[in-house]
C-alpha positions in Angstrom: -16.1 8.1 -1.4 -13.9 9.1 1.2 -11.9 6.6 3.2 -12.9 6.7 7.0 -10.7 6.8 10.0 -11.9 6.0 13.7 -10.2 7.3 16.7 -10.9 5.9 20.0 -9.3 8.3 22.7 -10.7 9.8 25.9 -8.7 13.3 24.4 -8.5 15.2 22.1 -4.8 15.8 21.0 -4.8 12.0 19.0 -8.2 13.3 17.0 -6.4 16.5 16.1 -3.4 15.1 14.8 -4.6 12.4 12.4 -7.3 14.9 11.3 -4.6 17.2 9.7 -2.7 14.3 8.7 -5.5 12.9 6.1 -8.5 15.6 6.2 -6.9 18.6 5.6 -4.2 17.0 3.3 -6.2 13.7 1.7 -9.6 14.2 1.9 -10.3 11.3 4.4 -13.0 10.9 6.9 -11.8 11.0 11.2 -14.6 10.0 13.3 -13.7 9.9 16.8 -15.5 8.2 20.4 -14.4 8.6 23.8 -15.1 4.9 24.8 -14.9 0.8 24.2 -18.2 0.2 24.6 -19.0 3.4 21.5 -15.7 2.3 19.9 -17.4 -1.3 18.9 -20.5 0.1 18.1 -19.6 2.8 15.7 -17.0 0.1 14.3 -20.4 -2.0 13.5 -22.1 0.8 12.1 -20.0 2.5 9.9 -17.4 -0.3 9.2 -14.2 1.6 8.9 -11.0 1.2 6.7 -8.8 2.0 9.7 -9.2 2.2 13.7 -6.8 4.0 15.4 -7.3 2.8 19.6 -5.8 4.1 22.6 -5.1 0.9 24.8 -6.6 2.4 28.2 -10.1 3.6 27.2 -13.0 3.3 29.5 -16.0 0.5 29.9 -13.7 -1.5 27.5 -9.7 -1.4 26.9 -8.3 -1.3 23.3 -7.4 -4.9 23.7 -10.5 -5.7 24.5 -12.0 -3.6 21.7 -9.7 -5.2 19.3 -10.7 -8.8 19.8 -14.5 -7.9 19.1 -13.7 -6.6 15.8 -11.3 -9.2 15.2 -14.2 -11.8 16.1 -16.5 -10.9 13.6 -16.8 -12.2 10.2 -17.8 -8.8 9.0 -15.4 -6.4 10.7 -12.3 -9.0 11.1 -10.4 -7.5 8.3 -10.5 -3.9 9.6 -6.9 -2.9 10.5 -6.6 -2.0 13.7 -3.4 0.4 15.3 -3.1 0.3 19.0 -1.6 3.2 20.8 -0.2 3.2 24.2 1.5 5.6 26.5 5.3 4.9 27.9 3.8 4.5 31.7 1.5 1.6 30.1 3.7 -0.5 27.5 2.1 -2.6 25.0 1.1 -6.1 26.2 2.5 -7.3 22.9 1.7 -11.5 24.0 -1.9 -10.0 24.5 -2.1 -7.5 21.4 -1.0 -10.7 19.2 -3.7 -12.4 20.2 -6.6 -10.2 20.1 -5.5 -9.6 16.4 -3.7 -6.0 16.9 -2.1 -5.3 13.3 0.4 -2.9 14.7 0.9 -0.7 17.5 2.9 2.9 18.7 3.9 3.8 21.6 3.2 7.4 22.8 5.1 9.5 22.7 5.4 9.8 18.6 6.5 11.6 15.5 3.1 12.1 13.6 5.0 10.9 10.7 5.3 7.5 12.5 1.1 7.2 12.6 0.9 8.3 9.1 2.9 5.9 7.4 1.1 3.1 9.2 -2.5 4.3 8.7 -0.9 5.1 5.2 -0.1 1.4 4.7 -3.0 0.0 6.1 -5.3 1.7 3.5 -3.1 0.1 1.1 -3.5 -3.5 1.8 -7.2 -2.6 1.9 -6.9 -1.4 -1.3 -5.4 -4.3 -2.3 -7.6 -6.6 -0.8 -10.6 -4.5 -2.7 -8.8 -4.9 -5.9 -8.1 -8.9 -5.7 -11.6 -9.5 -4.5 -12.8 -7.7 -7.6 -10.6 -9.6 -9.5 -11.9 -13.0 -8.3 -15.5 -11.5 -8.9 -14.9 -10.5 -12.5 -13.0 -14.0 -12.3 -16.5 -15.6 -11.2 -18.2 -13.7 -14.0 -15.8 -14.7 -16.9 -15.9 -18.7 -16.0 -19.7 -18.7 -15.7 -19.8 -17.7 -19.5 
């Protein structure tokens, strides 16, 4: 099963460039919204490994976006990458405590996005292997 990607951004050009970083090279999934208010909901519904979030989006900002993932039990430990423009620095005080796990600042290299989506899906993939472990764990001490 592919690992899935969402993109919150008003544009286009942030869509285009992470899909041919890890679709057209890694077989991942990018599925993108315009919005906060879509950015939450999709988030619910498909629970992705990774959202990538513009900081100024309409009906909801990215910090704003962040802390409703970050409040729910099942969507807290989706990594979320903030993004904002040089005429809007991050609020870092703010993006610490809505949960951000990292952030860029536009402009960047697309190498830059990579590595950091890149090493998010790691620690998820990590996560996924040491809560299998403590389930086979589980398993082996009920025996």
């Amino acid at each position: 099963m592919p690992k899935v990607i969402l993109i919150a951004d008003e544009g286009r050009v942030l869509r285009r460039a992470v899909e041919s970083l890890f679709v057209e090279q890694m077989d991942y999934k990018v599925m993108a919204v315009s919005d906060g208010e879509e950015a939450i909901l999709k988030t619910k519904i498909i629970k992705p490994d990774v959202v990538v979030i513009v900081a100024s989006l309409p009906k909801k900002d990215g910090y704003q976006v962040t802390r409703k993932i970050k409040s729910d039990p099942e969507l807290k430990g989706i990594p979320v990458l903030l993004i904002s423009g040089r005429s809007e620095p991050i609020d870092q005080k703010r993006a610490q405590e809505v949960g951000v796990d990292d952030y860029i600042i536009r402009p960047f290299e697309s190498i830059e996005i990579a590595e950091k989506v890149r090493s998010f899906m790691d620690r998820v993939r990590v996560d996924s292997d040491e809560e299998e472990d403590v389930v086979l764990l589980e398993e082996v001490i009920e025996f």
